[in-house]
N, C-alpha and C positions, 0 to 999 in steps of 0.2 A: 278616572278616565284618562288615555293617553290621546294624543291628536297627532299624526303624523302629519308634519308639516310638508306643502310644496315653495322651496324657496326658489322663484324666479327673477328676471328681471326688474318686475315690477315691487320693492320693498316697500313690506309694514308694517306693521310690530309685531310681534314675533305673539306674542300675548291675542292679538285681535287679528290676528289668522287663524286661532281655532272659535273664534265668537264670542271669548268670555269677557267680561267685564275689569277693567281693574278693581283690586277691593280694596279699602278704605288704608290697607297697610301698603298701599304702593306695590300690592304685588308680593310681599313677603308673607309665610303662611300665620298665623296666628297661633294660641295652642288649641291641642286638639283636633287643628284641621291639617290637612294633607297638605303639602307642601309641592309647588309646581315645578320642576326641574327643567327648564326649555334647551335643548342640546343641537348645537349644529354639527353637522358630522360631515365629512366628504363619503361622495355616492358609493365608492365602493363598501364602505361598512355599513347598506342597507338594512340586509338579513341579518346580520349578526346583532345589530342593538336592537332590529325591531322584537328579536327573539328572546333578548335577555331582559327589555324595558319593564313589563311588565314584574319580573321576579327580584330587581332593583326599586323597585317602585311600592312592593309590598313590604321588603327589609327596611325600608329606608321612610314608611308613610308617606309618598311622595305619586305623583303623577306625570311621566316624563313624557315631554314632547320633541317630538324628535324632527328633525329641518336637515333634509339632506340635496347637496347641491356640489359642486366645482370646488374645492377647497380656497380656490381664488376671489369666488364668487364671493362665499361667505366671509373671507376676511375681509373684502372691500365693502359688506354691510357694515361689520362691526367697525371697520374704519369710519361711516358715515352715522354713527352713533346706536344702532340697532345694539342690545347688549343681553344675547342669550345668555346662562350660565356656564354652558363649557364649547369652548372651540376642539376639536377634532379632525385633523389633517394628514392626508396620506404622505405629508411628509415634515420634515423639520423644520424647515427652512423659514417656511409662511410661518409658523407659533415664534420663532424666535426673531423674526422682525416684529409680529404685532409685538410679543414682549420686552424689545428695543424698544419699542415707541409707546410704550407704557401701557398697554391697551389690554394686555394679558398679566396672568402671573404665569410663575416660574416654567415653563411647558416642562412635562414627561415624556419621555418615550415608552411607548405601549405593544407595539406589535410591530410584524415585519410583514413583507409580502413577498410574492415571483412574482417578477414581469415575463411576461409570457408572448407571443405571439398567436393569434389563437383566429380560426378560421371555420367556414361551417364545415360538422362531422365530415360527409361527404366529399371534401374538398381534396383536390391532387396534389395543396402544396404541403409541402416535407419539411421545408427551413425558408430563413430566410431569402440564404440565395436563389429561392423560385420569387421573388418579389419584383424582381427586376424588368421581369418579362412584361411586354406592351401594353399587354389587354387584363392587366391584373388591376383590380382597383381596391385601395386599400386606405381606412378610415384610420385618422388618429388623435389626440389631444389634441386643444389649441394650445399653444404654447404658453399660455400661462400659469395652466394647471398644474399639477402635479404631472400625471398618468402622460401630458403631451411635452413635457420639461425631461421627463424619465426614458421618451423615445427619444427625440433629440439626441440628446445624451448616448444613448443603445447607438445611433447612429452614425455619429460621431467619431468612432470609434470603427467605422467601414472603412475600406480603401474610398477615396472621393468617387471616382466612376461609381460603384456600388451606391454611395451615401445619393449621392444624385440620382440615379435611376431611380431609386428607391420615395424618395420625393417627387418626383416627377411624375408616379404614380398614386398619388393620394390625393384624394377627391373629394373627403371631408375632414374636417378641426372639427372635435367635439367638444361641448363644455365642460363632458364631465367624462366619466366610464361608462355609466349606462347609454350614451349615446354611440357611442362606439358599440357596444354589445346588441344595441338596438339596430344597427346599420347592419347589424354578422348575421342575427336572426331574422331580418326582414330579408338576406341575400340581396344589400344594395351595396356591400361593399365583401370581396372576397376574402379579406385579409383586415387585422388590425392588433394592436400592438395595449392589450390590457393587463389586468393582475390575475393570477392563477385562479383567486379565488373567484373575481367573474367567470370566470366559463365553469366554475364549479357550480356557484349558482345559477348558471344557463341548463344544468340536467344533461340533457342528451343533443342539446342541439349545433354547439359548439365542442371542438378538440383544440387542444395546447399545445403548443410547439416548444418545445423547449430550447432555449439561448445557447450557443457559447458560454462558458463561465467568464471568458474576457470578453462579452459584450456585456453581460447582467448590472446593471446599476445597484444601488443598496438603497432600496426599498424600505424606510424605516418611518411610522405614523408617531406624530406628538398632538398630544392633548392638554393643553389648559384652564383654570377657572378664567372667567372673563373679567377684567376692571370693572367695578359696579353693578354687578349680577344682584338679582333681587336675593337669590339662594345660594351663596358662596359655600355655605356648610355642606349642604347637601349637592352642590358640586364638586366639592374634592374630594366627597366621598362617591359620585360616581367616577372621577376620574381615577381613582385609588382603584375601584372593581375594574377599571381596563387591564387591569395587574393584575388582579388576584380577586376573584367573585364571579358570578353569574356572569358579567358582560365578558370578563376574561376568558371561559369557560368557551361560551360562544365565537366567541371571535376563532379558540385555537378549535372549532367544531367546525367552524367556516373556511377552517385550512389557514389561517393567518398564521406567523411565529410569533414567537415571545422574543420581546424587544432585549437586543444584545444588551 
């Protein structure tokens, strides 16, 4: 069985968010029985593990559940002692502080992404510099995520008149990328600032703008086993498939790159 998890503000354990009982081994499989792999991922690498979970999960006799959230969100669980088996972040930064702060082992780099600016199909704007105009409303990260640390940054990087008009019109912080991509396709927000691979995953109802190459940040996701995971084995063996196996597969299927 896999259980995809909803991780919100409200944390529980990660185990008794899909209803199961712990078993008598604290949670570690026994022989013969299948082995629970619990995986917190950041939002944008939805489709791509929900797609490979299962064929990870048969190599491996294993049941992965997967918890996908803010990459900020979830390290500020595990900071409060929640202890899935692999962290996964759309960027570097968050895996190599929780693993300063002992919390993680060693993070890998797995994939890459394009930040994109991405806006509904039918939309008039071309580039950035249609952002600026009055009646434009445009959604983006809250700033302590990934996807909202990565616009900043794109920003940054405007002449300041531009960087400020541009702020000036933004009318949601999301927690994650699905919230941004959920603003593009409800048409509450005309404009927002995600990874390629979300508007890939949106089908037909979102188009990508593509950057300046002197605006594009480096985009690069790390993943590690977690300090005191019930299944450290069979978590660096799914962190090893972000590299090279089914989840690797899928991710470069989702349009992601392979980690420089």
């Amino acid at each position: 069985m896999r259980c995809v998890l909803a991780l919100g503000a409200a944390v529980v354990a990660l185990g008794a968010a899909c209803g199961d009982d712990e078993d008598e081994n604290g949670g570690a499989a026994t022989a013969g029985e299948r082995a629970r792999v619990v995986v917190s991922a950041a939002a944008s690498m939805t489709d791509a593990l929900e797609a490979c979970a299962p064929d990870f999960g048969d190599q491996e006799n294993a049941d992965v559940r997967l918890g996908f959230a803010g990459s900020d969100e979830l390290a500020a669980q595990i900071r409060e002692g929640v202890k899935p088996d692999v962290y996964a972040a759309a960027n570097t930064r968050i895996p190599g502080e929780l693993h300063d702060e002992g919390l993680l082992e060693q993070p890998v780099e797995f994939a890459t992404n394009e930040f994109v600016l991405a806006v509904p199909k039918d939309s008039g704007i071309d580039s950035i510099n249609d952002l600026t105009a009055g009646d434009v409303k445009i959604a983006i990260g809250s700033e302590s995520v990934p996807i909202g640390s990565y616009t900043r940054e794109t920003l940054a990087k405007l002449p300041p008149e531009q960087e400020q008009a541009i702020l000036a019109n933004v009318r949601s912080n999301e927690p994650d990328v699905k919230g941004i991509v959920g603003k593009l396709s409800q048409q509450a927000a005309d404009a927002g600032f995600v990874y390629l691979t979300d508007v890939n995953a949106a089908g037909e109802q979102l188009r990508a703008i593509e950057l300046p190459a002197e605006l594009e940040p480096d985009v690069t996701y790390g993943a590690a086993v977690v300090k005191g995971a019930k299944e450290p084995m069979k978590g660096r063996a799914f962190v090893d498939g972000l590299t090279d196996g089914p989840c690797a597969d899928a991710l470069q299927a989702a349009g992601f790159g392979a980690a420089p």
